[in-house]
N, C-alpha and C positions, 0 to 999 in steps of 0.2 A: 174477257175471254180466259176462259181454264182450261188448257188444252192437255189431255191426259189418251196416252196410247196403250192398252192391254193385250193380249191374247189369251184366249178363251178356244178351247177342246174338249175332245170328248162329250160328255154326259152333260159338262156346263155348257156346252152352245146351245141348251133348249129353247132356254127364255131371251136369247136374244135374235130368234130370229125373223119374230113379227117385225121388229127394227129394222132387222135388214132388211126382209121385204118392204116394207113402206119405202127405205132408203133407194134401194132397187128401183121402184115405181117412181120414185121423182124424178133422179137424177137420169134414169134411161129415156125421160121423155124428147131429151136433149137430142139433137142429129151429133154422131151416126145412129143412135140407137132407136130413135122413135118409136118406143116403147108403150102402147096403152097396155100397163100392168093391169091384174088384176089378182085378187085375192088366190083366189082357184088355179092361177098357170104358176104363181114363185110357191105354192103349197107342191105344188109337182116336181116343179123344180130345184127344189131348195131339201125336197127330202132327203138326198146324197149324202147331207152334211150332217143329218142326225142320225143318220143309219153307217156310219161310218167311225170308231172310233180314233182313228187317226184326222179326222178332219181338224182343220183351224180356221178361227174368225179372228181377223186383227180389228179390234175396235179403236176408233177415233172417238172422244167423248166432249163436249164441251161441258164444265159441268155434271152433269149427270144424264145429257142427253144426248145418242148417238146420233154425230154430224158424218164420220164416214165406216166403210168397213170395206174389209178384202178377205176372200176365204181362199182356201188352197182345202184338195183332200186327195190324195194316190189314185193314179188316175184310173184305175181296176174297178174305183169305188164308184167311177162317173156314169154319166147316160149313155146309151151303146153309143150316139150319132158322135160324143165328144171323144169317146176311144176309136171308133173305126179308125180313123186315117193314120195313127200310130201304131204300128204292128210289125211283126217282122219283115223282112231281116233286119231292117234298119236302127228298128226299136222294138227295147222289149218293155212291154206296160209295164208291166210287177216293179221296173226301174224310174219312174215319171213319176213326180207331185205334178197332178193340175191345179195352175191358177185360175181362181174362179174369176168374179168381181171385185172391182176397184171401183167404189161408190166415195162418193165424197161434193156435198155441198158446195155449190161456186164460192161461197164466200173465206171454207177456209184452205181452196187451192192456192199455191205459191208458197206452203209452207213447210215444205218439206216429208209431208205425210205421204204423197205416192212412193218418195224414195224408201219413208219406215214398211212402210206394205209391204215393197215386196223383199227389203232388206228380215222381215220377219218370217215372210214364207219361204224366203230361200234358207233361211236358217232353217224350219223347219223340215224340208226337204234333207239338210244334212243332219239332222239331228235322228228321222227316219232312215237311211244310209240310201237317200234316194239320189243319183247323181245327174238327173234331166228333169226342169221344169220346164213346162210349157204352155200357152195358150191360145188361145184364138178370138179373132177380134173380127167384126162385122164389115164389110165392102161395100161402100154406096156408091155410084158412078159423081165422077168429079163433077158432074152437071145434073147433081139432083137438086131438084126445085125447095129441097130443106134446108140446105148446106148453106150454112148462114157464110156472113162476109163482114170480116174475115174468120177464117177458120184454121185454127191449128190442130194439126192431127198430133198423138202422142209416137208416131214413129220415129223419132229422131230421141224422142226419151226412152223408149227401150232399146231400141237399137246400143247406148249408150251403157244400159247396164248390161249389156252381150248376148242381148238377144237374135237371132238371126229371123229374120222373114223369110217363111217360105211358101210360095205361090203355089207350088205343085202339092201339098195337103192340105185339102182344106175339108171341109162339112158343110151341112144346112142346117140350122133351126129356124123354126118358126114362130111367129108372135103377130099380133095384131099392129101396125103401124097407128100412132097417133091420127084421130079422126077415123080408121077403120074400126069397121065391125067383125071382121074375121082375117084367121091368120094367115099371113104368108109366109113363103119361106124366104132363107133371106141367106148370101153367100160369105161364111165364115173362114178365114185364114190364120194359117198358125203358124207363131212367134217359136222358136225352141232356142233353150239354151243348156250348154251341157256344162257340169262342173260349177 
């Protein structure tokens, strides 16, 4: 194993983002996310990050082949449904880096690479003079029929790096569920940290 961490911006995130997509498409297949990607919806979605010169992709490499990646890009830059619930008075966008995804292969978790993520986008975030990251992450009810056993949720590891949970912002996106044919929507909540 040759484990190598980059970030890549701007103009250079082009060619690496069929990788993320692919990477996206695996790992989301996973509960919470039960993701059937496809070509067509992370082309939609992933456009943010090339239309955006301030965006970043942290790559995890093994080798020369991408095992994980996390983007961040200001969150002004994002899709309307990930800006709505941040707005005033409370927050002002033009001041937020959004964190995107945190992709990463079962086999090289444990190794400290979720901590480099978001230790790189929070840097990023100060390096922009941006002083609130935030993100939002998916709600399955504790008694969904995917929810393998046992299961750890990662709220105890942001909570950790200060992030606070907040139940009263949340969003929807939609995506097709594994074994589904079309999409649902599906209830998003958002992590904020300030400083």
């Amino acid at each position: 194993m040759n484990l190598s961490v980059t970030t890549v911006s701007g103009p250079d995130l082009a060619p690496f983002i069929p990788a993320l997509a692919r990477l996206r498409i695996e790992v989301f297949r996973a509960f919470p996310y039960l993701y059937a990607g496809s070509a067509e919806y992370e082309e939609t979605y992933l456009r943010p990050l090339l239309d955006t010169p301030d965006a970043l992709i942290v790559l995890a490499r093994d080798g020369g082949e991408v095992v994980g990646a996390s983007t961040a890009l200001p969150l002004v830059n994002e899709i309307p449904a990930l800006r709505a619930p941040l707005h005033a008075p409370e927050f002002d966008p033009a001041r937020i880096l959004y964190l995107g995804e945190s992709v990463l292969r079962a086999e090289y978790r444990g190794r400290g690479l979720g901590h480099t993520f978001f230790d790189r986008r929070e840097e990023h975030a100060r390096t922009l003079g941006l002083p609130t990251t935030a993100f939002c992450a998916v709600q399955r009810p504790e008694d969904h029929p995917a929810r393998p056993s046992p299961y750890r949720s990662l709220n105890a590891f942001w909570a950790a790096r200060r992030y606070v949970e907040r139940p009263d912002l949340t969003t929807t996106l939609s995506w097709p569920d594994v074994g589904d044919d079309h999409e649902t929507p599906k209830p998003m909540r958002y992590w904020i940290r300030h400083g």
